[in-house]
Biopython code that builds the backbone (N, CA, C, O; Angstrom):
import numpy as np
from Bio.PDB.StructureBuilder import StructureBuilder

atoms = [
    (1, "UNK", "N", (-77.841, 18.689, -50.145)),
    (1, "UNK", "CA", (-77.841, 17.842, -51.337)),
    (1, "UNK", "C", (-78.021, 16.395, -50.917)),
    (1, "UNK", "O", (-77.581, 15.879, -49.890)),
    (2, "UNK", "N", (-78.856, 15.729, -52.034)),
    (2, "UNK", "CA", (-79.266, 14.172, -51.479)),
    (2, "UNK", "C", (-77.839, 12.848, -51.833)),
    (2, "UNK", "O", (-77.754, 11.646, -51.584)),
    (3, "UNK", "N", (-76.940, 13.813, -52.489)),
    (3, "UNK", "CA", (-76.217, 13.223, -53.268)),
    (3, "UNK", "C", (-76.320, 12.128, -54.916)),
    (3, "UNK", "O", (-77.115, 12.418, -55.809)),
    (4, "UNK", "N", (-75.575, 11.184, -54.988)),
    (4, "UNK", "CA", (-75.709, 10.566, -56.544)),
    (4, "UNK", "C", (-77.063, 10.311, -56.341)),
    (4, "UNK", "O", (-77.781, 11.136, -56.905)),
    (5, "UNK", "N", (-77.662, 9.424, -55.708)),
    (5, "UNK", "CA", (-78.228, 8.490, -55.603)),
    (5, "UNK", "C", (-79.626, 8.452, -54.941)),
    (5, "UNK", "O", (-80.499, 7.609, -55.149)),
    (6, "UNK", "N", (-79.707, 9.945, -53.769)),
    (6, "UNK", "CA", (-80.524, 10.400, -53.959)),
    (6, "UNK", "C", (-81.295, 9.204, -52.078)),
    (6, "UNK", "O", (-82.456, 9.150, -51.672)),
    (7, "UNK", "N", (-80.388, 8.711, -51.651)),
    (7, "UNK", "CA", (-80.993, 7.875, -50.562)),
    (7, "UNK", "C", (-81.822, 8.114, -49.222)),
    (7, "UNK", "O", (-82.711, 7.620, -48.527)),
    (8, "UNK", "N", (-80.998, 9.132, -49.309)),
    (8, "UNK", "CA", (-81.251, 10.498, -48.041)),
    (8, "UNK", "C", (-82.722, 11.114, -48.044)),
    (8, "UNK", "O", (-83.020, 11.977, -47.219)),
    (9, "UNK", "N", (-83.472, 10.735, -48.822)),
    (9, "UNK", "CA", (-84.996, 11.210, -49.364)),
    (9, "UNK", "C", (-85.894, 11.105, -48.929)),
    (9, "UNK", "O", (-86.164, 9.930, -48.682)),
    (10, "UNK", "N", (-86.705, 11.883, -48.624)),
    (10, "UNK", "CA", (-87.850, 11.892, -47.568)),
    (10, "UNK", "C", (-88.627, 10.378, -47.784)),
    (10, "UNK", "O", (-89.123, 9.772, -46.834)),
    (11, "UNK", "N", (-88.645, 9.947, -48.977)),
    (11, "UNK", "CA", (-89.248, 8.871, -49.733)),
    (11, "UNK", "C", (-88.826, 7.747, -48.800)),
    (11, "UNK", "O", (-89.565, 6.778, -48.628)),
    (12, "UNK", "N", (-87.703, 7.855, -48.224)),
    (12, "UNK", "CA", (-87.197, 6.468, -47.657)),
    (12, "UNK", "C", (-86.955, 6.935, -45.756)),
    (12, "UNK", "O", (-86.001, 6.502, -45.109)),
    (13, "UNK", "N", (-88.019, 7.853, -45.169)),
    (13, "UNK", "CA", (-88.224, 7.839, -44.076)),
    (13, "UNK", "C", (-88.370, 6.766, -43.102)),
    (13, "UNK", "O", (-87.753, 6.623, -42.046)),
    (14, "UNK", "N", (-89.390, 5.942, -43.678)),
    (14, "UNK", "CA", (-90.130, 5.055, -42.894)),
    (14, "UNK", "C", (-89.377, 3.769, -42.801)),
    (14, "UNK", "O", (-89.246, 3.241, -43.905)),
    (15, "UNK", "N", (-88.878, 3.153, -41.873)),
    (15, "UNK", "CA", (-87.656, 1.814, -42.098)),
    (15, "UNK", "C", (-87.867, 1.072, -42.702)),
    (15, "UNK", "O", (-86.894, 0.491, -43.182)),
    (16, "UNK", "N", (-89.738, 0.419, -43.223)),
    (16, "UNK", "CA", (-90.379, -0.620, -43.994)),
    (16, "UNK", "C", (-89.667, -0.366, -44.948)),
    (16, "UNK", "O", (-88.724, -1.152, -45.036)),
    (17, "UNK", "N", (-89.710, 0.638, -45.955)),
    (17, "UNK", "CA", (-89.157, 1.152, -47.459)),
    (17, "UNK", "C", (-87.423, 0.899, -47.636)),
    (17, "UNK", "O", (-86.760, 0.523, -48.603)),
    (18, "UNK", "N", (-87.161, 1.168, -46.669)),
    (18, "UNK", "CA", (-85.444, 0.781, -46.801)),
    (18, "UNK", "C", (-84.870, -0.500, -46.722)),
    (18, "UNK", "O", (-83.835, -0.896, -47.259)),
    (19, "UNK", "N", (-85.952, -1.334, -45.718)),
    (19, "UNK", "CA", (-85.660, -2.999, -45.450)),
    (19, "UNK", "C", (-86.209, -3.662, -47.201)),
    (19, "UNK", "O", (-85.683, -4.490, -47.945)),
    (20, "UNK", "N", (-87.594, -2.753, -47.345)),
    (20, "UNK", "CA", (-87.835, -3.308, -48.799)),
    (20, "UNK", "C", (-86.797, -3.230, -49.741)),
    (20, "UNK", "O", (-86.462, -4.278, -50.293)),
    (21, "UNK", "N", (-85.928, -1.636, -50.175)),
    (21, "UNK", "CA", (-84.753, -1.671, -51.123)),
    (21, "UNK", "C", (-84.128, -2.488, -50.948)),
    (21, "UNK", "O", (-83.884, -3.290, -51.849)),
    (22, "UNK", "N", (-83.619, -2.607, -49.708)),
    (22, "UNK", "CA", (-82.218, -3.153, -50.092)),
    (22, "UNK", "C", (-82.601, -4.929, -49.793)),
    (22, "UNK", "O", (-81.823, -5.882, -49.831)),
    (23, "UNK", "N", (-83.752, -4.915, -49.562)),
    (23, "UNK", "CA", (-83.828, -7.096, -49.987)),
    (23, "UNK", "C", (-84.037, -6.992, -51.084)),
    (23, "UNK", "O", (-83.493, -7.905, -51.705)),
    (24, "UNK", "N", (-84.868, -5.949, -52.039)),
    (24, "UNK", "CA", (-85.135, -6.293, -53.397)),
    (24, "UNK", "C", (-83.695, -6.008, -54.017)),
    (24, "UNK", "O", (-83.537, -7.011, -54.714)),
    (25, "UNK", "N", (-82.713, -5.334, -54.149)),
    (25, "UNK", "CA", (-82.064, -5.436, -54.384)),
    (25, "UNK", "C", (-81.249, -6.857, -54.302)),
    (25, "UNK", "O", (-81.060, -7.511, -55.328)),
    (26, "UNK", "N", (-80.754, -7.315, -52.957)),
    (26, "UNK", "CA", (-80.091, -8.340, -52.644)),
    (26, "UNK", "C", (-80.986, -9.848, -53.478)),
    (26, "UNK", "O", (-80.573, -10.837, -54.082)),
    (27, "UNK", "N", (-82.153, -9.413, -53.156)),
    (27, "UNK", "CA", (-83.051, -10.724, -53.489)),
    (27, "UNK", "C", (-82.829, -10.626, -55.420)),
    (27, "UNK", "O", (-82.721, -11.767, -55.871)),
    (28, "UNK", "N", (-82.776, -9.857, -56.194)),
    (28, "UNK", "CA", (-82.434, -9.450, -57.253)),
    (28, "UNK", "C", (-80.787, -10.282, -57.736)),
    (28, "UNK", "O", (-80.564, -11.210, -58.512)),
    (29, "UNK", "N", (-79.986, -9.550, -56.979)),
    (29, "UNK", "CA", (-78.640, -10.118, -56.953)),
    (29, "UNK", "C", (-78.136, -11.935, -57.458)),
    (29, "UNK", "O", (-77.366, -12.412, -58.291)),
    (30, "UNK", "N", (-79.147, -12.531, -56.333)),
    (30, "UNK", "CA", (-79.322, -14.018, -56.353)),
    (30, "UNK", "C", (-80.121, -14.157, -57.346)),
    (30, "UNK", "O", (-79.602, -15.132, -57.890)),
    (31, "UNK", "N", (-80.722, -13.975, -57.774)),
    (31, "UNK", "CA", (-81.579, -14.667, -59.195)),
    (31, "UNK", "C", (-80.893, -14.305, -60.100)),
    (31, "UNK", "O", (-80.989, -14.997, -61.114)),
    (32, "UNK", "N", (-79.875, -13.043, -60.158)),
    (32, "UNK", "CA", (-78.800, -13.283, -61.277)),
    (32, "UNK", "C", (-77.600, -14.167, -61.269)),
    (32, "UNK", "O", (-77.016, -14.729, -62.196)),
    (33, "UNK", "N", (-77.355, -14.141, -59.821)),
    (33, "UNK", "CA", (-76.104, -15.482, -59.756)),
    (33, "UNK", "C", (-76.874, -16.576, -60.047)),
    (33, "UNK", "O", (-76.308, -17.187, -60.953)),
    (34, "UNK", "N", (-77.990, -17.177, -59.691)),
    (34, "UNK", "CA", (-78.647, -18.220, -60.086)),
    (34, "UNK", "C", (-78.726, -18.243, -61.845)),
    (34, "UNK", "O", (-78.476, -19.198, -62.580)),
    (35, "UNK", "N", (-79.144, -16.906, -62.212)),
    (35, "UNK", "CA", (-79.512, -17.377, -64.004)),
    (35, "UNK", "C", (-78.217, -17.172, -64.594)),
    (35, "UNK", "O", (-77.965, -16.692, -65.700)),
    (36, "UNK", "N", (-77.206, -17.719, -63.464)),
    (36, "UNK", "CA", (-75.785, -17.309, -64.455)),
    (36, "UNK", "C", (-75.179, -16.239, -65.046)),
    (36, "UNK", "O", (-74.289, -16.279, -65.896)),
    (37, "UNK", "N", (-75.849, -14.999, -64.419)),
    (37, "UNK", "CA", (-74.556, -13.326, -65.232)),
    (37, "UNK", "C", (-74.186, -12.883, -63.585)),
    (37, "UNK", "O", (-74.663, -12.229, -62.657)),
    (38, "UNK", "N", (-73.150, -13.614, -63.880)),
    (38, "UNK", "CA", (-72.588, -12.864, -62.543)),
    (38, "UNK", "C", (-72.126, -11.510, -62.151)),
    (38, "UNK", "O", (-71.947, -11.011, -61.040)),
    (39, "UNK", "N", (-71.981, -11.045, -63.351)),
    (39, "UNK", "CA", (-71.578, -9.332, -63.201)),
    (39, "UNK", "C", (-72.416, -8.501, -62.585)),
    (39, "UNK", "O", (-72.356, -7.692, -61.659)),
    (40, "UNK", "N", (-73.746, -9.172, -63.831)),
    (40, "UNK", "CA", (-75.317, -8.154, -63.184)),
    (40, "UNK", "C", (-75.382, -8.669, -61.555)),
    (40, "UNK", "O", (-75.855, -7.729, -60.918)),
    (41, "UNK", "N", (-75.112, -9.700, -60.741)),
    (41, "UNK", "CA", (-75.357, -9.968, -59.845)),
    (41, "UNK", "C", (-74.271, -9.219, -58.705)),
    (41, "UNK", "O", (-74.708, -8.670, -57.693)),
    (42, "UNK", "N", (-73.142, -9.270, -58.954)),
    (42, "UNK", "CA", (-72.278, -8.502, -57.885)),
    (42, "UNK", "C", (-72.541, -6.720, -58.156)),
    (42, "UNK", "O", (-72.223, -5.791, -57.413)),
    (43, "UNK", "N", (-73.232, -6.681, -59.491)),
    (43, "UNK", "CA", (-73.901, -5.392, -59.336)),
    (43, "UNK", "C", (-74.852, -4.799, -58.546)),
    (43, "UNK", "O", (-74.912, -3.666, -58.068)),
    (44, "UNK", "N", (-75.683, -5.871, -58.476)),
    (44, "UNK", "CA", (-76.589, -5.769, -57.397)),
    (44, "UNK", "C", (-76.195, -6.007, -55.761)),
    (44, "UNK", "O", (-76.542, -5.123, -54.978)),
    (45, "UNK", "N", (-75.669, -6.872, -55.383)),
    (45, "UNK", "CA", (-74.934, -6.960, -54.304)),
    (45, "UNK", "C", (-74.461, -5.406, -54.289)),
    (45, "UNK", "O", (-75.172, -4.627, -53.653)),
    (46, "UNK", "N", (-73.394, -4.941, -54.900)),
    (46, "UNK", "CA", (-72.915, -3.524, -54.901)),
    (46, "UNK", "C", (-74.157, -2.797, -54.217)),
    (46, "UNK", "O", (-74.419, -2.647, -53.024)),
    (47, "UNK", "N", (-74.767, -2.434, -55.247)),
    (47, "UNK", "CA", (-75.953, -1.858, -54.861)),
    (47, "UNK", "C", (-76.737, -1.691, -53.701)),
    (47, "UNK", "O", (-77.076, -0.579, -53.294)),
    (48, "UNK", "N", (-77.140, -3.114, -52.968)),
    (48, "UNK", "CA", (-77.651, -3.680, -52.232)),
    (48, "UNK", "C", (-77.098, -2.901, -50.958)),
    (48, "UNK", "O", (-77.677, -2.119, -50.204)),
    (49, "UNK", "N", (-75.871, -3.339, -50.964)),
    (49, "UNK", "CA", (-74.540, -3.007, -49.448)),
    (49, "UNK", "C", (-74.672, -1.530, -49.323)),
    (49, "UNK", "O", (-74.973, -1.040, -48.235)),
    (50, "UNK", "N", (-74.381, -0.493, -50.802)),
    (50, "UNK", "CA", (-74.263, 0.473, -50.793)),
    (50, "UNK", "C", (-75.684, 1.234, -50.314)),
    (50, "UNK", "O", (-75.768, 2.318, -49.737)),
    (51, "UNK", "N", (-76.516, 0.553, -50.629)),
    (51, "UNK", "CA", (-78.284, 1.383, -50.225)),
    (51, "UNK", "C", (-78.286, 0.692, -48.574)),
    (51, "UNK", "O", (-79.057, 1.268, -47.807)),
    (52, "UNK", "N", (-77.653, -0.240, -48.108)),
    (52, "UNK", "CA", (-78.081, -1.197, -46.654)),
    (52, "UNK", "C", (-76.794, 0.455, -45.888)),
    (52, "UNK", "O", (-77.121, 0.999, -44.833)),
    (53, "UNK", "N", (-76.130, 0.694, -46.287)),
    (53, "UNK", "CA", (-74.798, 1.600, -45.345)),
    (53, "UNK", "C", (-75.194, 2.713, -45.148)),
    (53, "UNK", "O", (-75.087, 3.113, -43.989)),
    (54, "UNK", "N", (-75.803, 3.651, -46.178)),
    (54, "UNK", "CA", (-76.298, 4.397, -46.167)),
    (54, "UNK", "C", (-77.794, 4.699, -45.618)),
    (54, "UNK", "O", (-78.234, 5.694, -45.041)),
    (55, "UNK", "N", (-78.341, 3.639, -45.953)),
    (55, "UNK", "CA", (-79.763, 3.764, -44.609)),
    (55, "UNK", "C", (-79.484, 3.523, -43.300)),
    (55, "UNK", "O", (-79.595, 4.338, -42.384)),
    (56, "UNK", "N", (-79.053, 2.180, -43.208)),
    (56, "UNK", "CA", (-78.307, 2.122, -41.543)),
    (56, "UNK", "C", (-77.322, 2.266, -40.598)),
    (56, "UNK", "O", (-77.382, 2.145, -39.375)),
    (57, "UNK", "N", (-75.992, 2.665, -41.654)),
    (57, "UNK", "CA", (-74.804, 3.199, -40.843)),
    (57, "UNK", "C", (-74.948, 4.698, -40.936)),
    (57, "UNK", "O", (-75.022, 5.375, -39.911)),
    (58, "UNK", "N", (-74.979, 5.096, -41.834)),
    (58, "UNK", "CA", (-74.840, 7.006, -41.812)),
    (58, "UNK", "C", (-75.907, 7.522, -41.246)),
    (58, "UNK", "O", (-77.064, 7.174, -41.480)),
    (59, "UNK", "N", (-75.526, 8.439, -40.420)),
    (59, "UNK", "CA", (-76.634, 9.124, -39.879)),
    (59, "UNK", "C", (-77.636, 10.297, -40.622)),
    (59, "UNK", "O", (-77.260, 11.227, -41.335)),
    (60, "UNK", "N", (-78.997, 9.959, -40.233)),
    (60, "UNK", "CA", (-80.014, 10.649, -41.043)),
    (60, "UNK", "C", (-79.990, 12.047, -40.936)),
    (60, "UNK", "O", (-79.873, 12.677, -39.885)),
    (61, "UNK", "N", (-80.120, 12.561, -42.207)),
    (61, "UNK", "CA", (-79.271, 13.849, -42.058)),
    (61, "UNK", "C", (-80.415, 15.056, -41.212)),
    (61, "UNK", "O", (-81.530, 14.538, -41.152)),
    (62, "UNK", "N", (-80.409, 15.843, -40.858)),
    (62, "UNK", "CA", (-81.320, 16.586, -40.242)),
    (62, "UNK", "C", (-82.192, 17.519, -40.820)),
    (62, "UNK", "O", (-81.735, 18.505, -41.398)),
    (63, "UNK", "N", (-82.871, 17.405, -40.769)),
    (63, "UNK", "CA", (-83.918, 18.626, -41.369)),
    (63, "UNK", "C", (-84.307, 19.768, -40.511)),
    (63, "UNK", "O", (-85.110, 20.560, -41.005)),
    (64, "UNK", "N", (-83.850, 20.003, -39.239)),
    (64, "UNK", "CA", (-84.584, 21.375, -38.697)),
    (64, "UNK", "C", (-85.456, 20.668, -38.210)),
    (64, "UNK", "O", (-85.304, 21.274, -37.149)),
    (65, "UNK", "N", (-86.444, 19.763, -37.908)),
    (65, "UNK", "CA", (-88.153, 19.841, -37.808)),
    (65, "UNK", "C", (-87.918, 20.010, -36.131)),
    (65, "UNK", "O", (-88.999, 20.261, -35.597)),
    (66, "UNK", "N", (-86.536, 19.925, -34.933)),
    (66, "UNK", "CA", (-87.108, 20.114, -33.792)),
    (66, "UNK", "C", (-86.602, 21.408, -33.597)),
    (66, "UNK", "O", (-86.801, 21.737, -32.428)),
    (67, "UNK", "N", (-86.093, 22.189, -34.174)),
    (67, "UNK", "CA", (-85.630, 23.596, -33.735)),
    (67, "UNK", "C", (-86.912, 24.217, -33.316)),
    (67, "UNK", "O", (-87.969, 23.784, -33.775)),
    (68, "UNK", "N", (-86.883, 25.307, -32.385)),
    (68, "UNK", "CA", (-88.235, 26.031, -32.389)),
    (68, "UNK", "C", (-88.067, 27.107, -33.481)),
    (68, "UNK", "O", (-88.993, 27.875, -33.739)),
]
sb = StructureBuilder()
sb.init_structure("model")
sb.init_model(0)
sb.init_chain("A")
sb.init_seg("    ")
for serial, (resi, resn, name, xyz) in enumerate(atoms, 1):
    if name == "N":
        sb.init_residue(resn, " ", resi, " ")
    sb.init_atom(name, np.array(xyz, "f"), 0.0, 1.0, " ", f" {name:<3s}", serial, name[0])
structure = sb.get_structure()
């Protein structure tokens, strides 16, 4: 299972795609603290941390591809 969120996804193999989420996220974050809703913005931060931990602290889960 990919879990809630779904991060674990073949979609986000390649490291380019994961450095992209989680700045658009973060980069997202700041233009809401900037336009003043700070909620939507520590939402994103949330977000941000939670997609940055899961791509680069947890380990990628295995698929089989070196078993013979």
């Amino acid at each position: 299972m990919n879990g809630f969120l779904g991060l674990h996804d073949p979609f986000f193999r390649p490291v380019w795609r994961r450095i992209v989420t989680v700045a658009a996220c973060l980069g997202w974050a700041l233009f809401e603290f900037v336009a003043g809703a700070p909620i939507w913005g520590a939402l994103f931060v949330a977000l941000g941390v939670a997609a940055a931990w899961h791509f680069f602290i947890v380990p990628w889960p295995d698929d089989g591809d070196d078993k013979p």
